[in-house]
Every structure is written in structure tokens, then in C-alpha cells.
C-alpha positions, -999 to +999 in steps of 0.1 A: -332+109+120-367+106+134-401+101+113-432+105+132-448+081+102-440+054+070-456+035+055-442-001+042-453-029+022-464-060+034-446-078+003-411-070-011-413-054-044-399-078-070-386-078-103-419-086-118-431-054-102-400-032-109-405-044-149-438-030-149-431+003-133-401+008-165-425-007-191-452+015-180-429+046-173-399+041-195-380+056-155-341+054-161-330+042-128-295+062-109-274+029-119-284+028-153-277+067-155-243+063-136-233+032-153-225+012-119-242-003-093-233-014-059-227-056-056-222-070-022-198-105-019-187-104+008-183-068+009-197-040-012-178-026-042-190-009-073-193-028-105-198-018-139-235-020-157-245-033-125-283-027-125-315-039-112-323-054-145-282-070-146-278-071-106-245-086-105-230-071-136-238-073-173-237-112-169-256-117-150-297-114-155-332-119-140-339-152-151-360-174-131-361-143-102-390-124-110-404-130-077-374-125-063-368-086-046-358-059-066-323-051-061-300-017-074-327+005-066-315+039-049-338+057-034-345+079-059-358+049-080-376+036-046-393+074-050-404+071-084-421+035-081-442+049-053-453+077-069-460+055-099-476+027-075-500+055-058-510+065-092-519+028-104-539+027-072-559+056-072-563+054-110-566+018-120-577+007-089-553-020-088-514-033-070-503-045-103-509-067-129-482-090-112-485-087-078-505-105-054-509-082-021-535-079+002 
């Protein structure tokens, strides 16, 4: 594959972000459709309710990592935050309540 341009962040998107773009859009992310997720230790294998919200599994959580990079995103959910984060942009004329980029 070959692009002749991207664009990427300077920052990571983290879960503070990623929680904003579902409370704002209510988006139901491909692991939360398809009820697994993808978990890596130390290879990857699909778990059950794994999703960016439970990243692990259902037990595990978020707590204490919402700086920490979103994880469980496909790129179908990558998609839909950047339309979303255009949006914000153009219309509110901000990155996001939460995040600090330059």
C-alpha cells in the first residue's frame, strides 16, 4: 500500500478523549457490537467483552488510565473519532475539553 499523504497526531488519543467522543456521540464501537476484542499477553487472542472501555476483559476497567492511549479501537472506530474530532474543530473551535494539544 502506498499513500501519497496522512495526517497524525502529535499526542496519542486517550481514554479521556475516546469518553468524550461516546458521551458526545453515543458511537457503538466494532468490539462492543461483536462482543470481543483482541488482548495481547504475550500473544494476541480474542476475549470476551473485551473493549476499549473494559480493555482486558469485563474485569478489568479504566481506572486511573485516562491519560493513558485508547486501546480496542478498530479502524472503523479510529474513522468515526476523526470525523467527530474534525467536527469539534471546525465547529467549536476546540481539541477537546480534555485534551491538551498543540
Amino acid at each position: 500500500m502506498f499513500l501519497k499523504t496522512f495526517k497524525i497526531s502529535k499526542y496519542p488519543i486517550t481514554n479521556s478523549d475516546y469518553s468524550e467522543f461516546i458521551q458526545d456521540t453515543k458511537y457503538i464501537t466494532t468490539a462492543e457490537k461483536e462482543g470481543t476484542g483482541f488482548v495481547f499477553d504475550p500473544k494476541f487472542r480474542v476475549v470476551k467483552k473485551a473493549t476499549w472501555e473494559h480493555p482486558f476483559g469485563p474485569n478489568s476497567n479504566l481506572k486511573n488510565k485516562e491519560k493513558h492511549p485508547v486501546v480496542q479501537v478498530s479502524w472503523f472506530d479510529a474513522l468515526a473519532f476523526c470525523k467527530w474530532l474534525e467536527i469539534s474543530i471546525t465547529h467549536r473551535g476546540r481539541m477537546g475539553k480534555s485534551s491538551k494539544r498543540n
